[in-house]
N, C-alpha and C positions, 0 to 999 in steps of 0.2 A: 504494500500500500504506500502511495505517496502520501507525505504526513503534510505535504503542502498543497493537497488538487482537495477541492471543497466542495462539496452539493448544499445549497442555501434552499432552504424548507419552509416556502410561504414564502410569496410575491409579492407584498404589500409595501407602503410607504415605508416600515420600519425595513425593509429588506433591502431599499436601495439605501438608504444610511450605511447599513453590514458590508454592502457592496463598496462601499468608499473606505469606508475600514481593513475590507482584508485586503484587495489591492495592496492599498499603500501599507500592510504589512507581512504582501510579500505572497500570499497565496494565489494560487489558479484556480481559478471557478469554472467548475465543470459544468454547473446549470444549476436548475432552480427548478424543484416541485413545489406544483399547486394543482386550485383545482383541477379537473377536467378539461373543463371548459376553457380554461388557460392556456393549454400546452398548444406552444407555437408561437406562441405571442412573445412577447420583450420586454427587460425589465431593465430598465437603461441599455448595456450593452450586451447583455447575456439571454438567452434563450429560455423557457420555461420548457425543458424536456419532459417531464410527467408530471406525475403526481404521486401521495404519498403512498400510492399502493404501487410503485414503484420504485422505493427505497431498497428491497432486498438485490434490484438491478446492481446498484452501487454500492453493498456495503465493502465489498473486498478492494475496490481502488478507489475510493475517498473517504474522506471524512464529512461528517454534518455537521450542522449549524443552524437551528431552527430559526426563524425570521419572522415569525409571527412574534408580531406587538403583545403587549400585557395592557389593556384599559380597565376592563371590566374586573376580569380573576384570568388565572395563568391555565385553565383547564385545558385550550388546546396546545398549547404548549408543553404543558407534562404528559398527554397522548401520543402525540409526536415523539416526544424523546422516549417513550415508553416501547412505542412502534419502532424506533429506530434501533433500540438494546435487542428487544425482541429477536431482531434479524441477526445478530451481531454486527449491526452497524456502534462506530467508533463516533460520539460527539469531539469536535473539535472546542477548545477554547482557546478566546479571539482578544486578542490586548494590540490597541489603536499603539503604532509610532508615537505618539503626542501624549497619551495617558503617562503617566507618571505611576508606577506599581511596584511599589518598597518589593527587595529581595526577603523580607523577612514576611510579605503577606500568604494569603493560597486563595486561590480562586480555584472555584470548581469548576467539573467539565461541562460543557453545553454552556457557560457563560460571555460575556461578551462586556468588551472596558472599551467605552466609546472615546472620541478625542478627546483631549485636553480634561480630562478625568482626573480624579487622583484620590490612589487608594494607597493609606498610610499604613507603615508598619504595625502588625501584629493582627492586623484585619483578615478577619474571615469571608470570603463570598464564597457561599454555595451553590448548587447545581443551579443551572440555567437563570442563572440570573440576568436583567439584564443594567449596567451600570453607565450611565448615559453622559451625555455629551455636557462635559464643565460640571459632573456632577463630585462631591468630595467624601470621600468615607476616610473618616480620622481614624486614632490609633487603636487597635483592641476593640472594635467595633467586629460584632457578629450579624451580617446578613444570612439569613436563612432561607434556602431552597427558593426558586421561582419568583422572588422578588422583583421589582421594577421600580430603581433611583432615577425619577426622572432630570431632565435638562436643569444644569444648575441646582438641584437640591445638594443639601448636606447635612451630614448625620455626624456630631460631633464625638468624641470619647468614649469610651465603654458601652457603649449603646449594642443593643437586641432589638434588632428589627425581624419580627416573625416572617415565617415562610407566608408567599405567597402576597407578601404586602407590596402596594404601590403606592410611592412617596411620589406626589404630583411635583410639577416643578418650582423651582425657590422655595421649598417648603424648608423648612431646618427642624433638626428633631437636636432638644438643647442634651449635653453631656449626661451621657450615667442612665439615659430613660429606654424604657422597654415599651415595644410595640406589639399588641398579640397579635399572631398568624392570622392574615385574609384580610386587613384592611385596607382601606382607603384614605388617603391622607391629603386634603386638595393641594391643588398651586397655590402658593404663599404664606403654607401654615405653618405655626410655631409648637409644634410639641415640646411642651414643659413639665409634663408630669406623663406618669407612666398610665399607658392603655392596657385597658384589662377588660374589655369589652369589644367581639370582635362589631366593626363598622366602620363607617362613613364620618370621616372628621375635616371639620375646616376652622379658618379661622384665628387670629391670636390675641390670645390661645388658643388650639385648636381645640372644637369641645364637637361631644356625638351629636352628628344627623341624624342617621339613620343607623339602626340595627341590622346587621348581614345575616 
């Protein structure tokens, strides 16, 4: 298997970002599954060759990289990467030239360090995360599983962000606080105390919407 030829999983707007990403960190893109009704069409410069029921095609010479966005919850996203184990397909994980990512961090597989990022020593990112454009994860910070830091957020020191959570963008979650698995945290908001209720938070401080 070439560790640097890539298949990109979901053709959506979050997928030509990825596309500018692995380029300029060196990888060949083999194609891009989507729907059906897709294949053949174009996603910037690359081809949509199947679809996900054609991932067993390529698990022996590439590597994946799912490309589906996280808005709502991460559920196609961890289907995907479940489907791709399944076959023995290999996730690749994708750190942008420009991201900044301490020798002392670990990111997990299927995740993805967008430009001008930066994840500080002793930070955790787990599976298929995705850690977005200008976004900051400080020191000894644990992201957990399926997460999504969007544009510009930052999650300051010792901080627990549960699986599956999505930090909107410029949101800041303050030093030392815990965020439970599967929330929503809007663009702009100020996490100051610890969530212990999974939902929908805005705000600052941010306080609960809605119950998930």
């Amino acid at each position: 298997m070439d560790r640097k030829n890539l298949v990109l999983v979901g053709g959506g707007g979050h997928c030509k970002s990825v596309i500018e990403v692995a380029e300029s960190a060196g990888y060949s893109i083999a194609g891009i599954l989507d729907v059906p009704e897709e294949i053949g069409k174009k996603v910037l410069a690359y081809t949509v060759i199947g679809s996900d029921e054609d991932i067993q095609r390529y698990a022996d010479s590439a590597l994946f990289l799912v490309t589906v966005g996280h808005i709502k919850d991460p559920a196609l996203r961890i289907r995907l990467h479940e489907k791709i184990r399944a076959t023995g397909g290999q996730l690749a994980t994708l750190i942008a030239p420009t991201a900044h990512v301490s020798k002392y961090a670990r990111i997990g597989s299927g995740s993805v360090i967008m430009h001008q990022a930066m994840v500080n020593a002793d930070a955790q990112i787990g599976q298929g995360c995705i850690i977005n454009t200008f976004a900051n994860i400080e020191h000894d910070v644990v992201i957990e599983d399926y997460c999504h830091v969007s544009t510009g957020a930052m999650v300051n020191g010792n901080c627990l962000v549960g699986a599956c959570t999505f930090l909107g963008s410029q949101s800041v979650v303050v030093n030392g606080v815990s965020v439970e698995q599967g929330c929503v945290i809007g663009a702009g908001s100020l996490v100051r105390k610890n969530i212990r209720i999974k939902g929908i938070y805005s705000g600052n401080p941010a306080i609960l919407k809605m119950k998930l």
